[in-house]
C-alpha positions in Angstrom: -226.0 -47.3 -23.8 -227.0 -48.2 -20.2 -229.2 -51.9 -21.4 -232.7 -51.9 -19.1 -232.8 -55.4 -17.9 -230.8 -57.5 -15.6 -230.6 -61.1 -16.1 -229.9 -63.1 -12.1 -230.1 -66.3 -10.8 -232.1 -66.4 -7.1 -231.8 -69.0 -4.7 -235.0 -71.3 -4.8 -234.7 -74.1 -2.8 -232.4 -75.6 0.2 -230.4 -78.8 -1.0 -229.6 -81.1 1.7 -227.0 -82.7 -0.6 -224.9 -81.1 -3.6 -226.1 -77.9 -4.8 -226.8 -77.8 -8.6 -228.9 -75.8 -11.2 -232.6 -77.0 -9.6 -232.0 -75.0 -6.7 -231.9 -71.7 -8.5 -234.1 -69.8 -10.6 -233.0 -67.5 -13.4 -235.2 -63.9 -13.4 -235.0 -60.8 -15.7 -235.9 -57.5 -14.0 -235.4 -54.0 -14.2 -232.1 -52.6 -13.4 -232.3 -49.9 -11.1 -230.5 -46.6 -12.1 -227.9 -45.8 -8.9 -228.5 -43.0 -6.2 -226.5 -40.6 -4.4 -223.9 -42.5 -2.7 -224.7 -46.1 -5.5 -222.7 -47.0 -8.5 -224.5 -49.7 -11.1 -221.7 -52.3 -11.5 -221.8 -54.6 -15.0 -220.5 -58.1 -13.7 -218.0 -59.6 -15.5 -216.3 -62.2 -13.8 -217.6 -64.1 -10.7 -216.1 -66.0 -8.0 -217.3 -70.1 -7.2 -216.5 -70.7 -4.0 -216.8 -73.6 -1.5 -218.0 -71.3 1.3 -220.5 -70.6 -1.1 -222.5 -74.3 -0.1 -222.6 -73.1 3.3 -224.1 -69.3 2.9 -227.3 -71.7 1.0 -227.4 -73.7 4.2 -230.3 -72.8 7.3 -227.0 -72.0 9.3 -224.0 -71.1 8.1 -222.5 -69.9 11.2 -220.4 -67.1 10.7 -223.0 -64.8 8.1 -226.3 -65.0 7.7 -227.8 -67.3 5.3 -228.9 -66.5 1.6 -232.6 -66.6 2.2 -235.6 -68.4 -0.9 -235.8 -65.6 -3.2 -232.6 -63.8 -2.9 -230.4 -63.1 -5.5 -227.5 -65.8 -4.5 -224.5 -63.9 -2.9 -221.2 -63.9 -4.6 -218.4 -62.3 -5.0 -217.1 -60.5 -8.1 -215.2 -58.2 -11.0 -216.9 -55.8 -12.9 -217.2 -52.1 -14.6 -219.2 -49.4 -13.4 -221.7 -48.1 -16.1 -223.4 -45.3 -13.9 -222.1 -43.3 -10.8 -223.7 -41.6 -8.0 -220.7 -41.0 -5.9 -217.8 -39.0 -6.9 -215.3 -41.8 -6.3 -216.4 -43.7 -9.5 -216.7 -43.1 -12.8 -218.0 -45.3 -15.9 -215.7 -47.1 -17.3 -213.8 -47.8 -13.6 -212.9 -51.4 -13.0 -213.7 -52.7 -9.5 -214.8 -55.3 -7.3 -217.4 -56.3 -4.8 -219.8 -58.8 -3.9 -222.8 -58.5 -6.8 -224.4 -61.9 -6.7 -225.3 -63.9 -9.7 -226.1 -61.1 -11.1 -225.5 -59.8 -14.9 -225.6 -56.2 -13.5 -225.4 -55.1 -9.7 -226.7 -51.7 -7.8 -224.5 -51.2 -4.8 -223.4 -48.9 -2.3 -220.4 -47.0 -3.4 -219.1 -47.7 0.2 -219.2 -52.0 -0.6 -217.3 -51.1 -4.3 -213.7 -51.3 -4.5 -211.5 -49.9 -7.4 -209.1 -52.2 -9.1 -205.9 -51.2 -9.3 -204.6 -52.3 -12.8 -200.6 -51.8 -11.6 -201.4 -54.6 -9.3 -202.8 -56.7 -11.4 -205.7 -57.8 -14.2 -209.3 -58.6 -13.4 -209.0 -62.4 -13.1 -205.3 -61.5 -10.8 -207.8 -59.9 -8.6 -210.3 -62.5 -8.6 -207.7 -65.3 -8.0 -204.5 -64.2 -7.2 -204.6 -60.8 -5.6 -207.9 -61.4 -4.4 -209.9 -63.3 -1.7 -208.1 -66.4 -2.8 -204.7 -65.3 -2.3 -205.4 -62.9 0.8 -206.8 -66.5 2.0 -203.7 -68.3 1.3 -201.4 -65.6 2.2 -202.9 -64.9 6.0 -203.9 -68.4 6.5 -200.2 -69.8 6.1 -198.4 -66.6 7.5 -200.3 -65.5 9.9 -202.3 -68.6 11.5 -200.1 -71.4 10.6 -196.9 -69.3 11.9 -194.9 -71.1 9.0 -191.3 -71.3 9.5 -188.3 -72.0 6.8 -187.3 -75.9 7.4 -190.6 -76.8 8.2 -192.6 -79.6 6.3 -196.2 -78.1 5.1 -199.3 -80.6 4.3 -202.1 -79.2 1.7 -205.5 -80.8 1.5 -207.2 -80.0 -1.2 -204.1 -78.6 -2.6 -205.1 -78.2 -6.5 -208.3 -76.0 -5.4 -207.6 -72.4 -5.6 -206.5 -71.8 -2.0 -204.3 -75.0 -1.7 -202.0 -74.6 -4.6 -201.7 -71.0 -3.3 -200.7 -72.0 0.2 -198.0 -74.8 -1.2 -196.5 -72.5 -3.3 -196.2 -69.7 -0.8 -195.0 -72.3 1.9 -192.0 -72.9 -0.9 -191.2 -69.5 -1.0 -190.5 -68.9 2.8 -187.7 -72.4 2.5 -190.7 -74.8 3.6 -190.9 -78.6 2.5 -194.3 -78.9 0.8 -196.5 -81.6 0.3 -200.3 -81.9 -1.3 -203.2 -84.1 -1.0 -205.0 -83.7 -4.5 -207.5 -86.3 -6.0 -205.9 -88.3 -9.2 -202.6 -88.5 -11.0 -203.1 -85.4 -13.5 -203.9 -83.2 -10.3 -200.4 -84.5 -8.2 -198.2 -84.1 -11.6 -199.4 -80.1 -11.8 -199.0 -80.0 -7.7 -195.1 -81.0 -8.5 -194.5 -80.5 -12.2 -195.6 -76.8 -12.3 -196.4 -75.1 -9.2 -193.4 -76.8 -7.3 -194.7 -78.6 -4.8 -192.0 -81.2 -3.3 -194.3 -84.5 -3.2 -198.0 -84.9 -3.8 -200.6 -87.6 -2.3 -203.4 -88.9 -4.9 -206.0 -89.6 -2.4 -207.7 -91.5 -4.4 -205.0 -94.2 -5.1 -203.6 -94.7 -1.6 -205.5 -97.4 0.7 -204.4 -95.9 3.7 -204.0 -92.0 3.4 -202.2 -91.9 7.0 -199.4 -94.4 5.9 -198.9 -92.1 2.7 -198.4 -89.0 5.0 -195.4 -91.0 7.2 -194.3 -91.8 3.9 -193.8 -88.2 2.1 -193.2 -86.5 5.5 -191.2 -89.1 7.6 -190.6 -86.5 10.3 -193.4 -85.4 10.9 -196.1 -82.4 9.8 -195.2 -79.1 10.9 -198.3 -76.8 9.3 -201.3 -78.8 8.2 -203.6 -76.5 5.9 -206.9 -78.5 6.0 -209.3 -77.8 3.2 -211.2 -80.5 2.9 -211.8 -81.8 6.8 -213.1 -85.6 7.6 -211.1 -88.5 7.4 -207.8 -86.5 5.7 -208.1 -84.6 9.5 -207.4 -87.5 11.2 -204.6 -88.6 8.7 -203.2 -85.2 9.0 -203.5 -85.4 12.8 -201.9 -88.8 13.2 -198.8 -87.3 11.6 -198.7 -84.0 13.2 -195.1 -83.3 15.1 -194.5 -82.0 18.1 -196.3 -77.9 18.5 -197.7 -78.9 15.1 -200.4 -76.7 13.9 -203.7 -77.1 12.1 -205.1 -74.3 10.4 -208.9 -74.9 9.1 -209.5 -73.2 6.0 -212.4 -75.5 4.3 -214.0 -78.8 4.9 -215.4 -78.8 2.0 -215.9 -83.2 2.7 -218.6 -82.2 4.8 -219.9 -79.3 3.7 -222.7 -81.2 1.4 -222.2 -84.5 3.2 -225.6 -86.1 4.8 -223.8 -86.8 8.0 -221.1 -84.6 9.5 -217.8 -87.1 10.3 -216.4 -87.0 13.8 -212.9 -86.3 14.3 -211.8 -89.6 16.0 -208.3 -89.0 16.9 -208.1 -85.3 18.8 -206.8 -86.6 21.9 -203.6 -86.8 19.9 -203.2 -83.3 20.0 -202.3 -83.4 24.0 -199.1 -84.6 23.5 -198.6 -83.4 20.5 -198.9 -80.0 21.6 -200.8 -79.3 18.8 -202.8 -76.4 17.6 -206.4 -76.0 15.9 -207.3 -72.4 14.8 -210.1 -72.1 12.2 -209.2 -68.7 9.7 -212.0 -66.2 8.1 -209.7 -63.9 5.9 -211.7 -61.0 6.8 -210.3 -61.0 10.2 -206.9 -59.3 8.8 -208.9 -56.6 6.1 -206.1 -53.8 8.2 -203.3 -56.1 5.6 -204.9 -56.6 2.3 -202.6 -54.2 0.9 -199.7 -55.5 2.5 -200.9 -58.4 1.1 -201.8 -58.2 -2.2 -198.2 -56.0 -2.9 -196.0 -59.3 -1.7 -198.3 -61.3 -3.4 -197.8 -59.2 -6.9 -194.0 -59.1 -6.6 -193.8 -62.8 -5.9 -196.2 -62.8 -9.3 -193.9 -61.0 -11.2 -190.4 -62.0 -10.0 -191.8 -66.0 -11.4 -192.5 -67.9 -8.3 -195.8 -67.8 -7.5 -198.8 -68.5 -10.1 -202.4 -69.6 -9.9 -204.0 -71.9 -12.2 -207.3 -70.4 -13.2 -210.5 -72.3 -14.3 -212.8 -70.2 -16.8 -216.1 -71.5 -17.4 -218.8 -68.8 -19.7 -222.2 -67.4 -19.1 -223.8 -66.7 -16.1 -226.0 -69.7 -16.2 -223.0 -71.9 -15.3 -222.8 -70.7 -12.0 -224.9 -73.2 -10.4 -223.2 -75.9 -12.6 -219.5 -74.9 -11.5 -220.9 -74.8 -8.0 -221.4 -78.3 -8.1 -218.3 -78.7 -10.2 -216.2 -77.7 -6.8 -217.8 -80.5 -4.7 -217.0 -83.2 -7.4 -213.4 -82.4 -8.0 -214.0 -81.3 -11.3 -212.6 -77.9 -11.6 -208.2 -77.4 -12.1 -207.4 -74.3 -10.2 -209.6 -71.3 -9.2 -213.0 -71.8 -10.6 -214.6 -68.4 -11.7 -217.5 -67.5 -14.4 -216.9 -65.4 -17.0 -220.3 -63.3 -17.4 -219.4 -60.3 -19.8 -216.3 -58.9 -21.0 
């Protein structure tokens, strides 16, 4: 039985700071049956992203901002309970972008069916899905990694960055992670095989710690977290080092935006900044998510995931991300 209400969370004011809980508002309304061409999804797992602080800001930049009184966008697993296109059936497990949402009406044409040989739904929340495409494209493809080379992650327990070490290990690179605390570095090296890891937090000079685990230099810097660590990163960078810009996720729900102080370096360096939006390569997802799945399965590649339940902890894992609180790929389980 199709239930008749849908339980979501809207955005309801702007934060200037951290997002958290007060800047949504939980509504119940009808759920609307789906037309020709519409499929009702039933959300079961949803996505917490950092990009997500930037979609709530006036100007995100690159999409257009989640207006007062939307439904707040995110990204998402789910089953389709009703079908009005002949491409989905109930039952069918697929993915899309439902919002915080218990249960979505979407165009068939935004829905995409999961396929279960790939993977299971929180594999294509995580692993085979934006997160690894992110990883996958943003190491390959933009940082041009080469075997031999020595790889820097910020923000490298997040669900990108331990993606992008462990991928960097498979293609022969030397890896190294900037995480905050001890318990995040042991993970980084003890179980997802990074070859050194930086505690941010414990090291009074975070450039000195670079020249310390990579004493010749920084081939590939993967910056998720932007500020300060990108002038550490950038002080260490080798010659045709590159820089690929993932996240900032420092500044995201800073008051004051920092100022890069040292990218005159990158003259003589011969350095390379290149920012990376995944949906740039959509032509590769499937190339992308079937290397991903065999590295999955032959052992080398895994993603820590970070379950939290009920759709009202959305807003709370939100702010979760910007504290440093969450252990791997943060995601809400709603239903299922």
């Amino acid at each position: 039985m199709i239930p008749n209400a849908n339980r979501r969370y809207v955005f309801a004011a702007r934060p200037t700071g951290l997002a958290g809980p007060e800047h949504f508002r939980e509504e119940t309304v009808p759920i609307r049956m789906p037309g020709a061409g519409e499929v009702l999804m039933e959300t079961q797992l949803l996505s917490i992203d950092p990009a997500m602080r930037v979609w709530i800001s006036e100007n995100p930049g690159y999409v257009p901002p989640v207006q007062i009184g939307e439904t707040m966008r995110g990204f998402g697993i789910g089953k389709v309970l009703a079908s009005g296109d002949p491409r989905f059936a109930p039952g069918d497990m697929v993915q899309a972008r439902p919002g915080w949402q218990s249960h979505a009406t979407l165009l068939a044409s935004d829905v995409q069916a999961l396929d279960p040989a790939l993977g299971s739904p929180l594999d294509w929340i995580g692993l085979i899905g934006m997160t690894g495409l992110t990883a996958y494209f943003g190491i390959r493809a933009v940082g041009a990694i080469k075997p031999g080379e020595t790889v820097l992650v910020s923000g490298a327990a997040g669900a990108v960055g331990q993606m992008v070490g462990q991928i960097a290990g498979i293609e022969a690179c030397r890896v190294v992670g900037i995480a905050g605390g001890a318990e995040k570095c042991a993970i980084l090296t003890g179980e997802l095989g990074f070859h050194a890891a930086i505690d941010y937090k414990a090291e009074p000079d975070l450039a000195a710690a670079i020249a310390r685990e990579c004493p010749g230099g920084v081939d590939v810097f993967f910056d998720n977290v932007g500020g300060p660590t990108l002038d550490a990163a950038i002080a260490n960078l080798r010659l045709g080092g590159r820089v690929v810009i993932c996240g900032r996720i420092s500044q995201t729900a800073s008051g004051e935006l920092y100022g890069v102080k040292n990218l005159g370096l990158l003259i003589g360096k011969r350095g390379r900044i290149e920012g990376l939006l995944v949906t740039d390569f959509t032509a590769r997802f499937g190339e992308a998510r079937h290397w991903i799945a065999a590295q999955r399965d032959a052992g080398r590649l895994k993603q820590r995931m970070h379950v939290i339940d009920g759709l009202d902890q959305a807003a709370v894992g939100l702010g979760m991300l910007f504290k440093g609180e969450n252990m791997g790929k943060l995601v809400v389980r709603v239903a299922g």
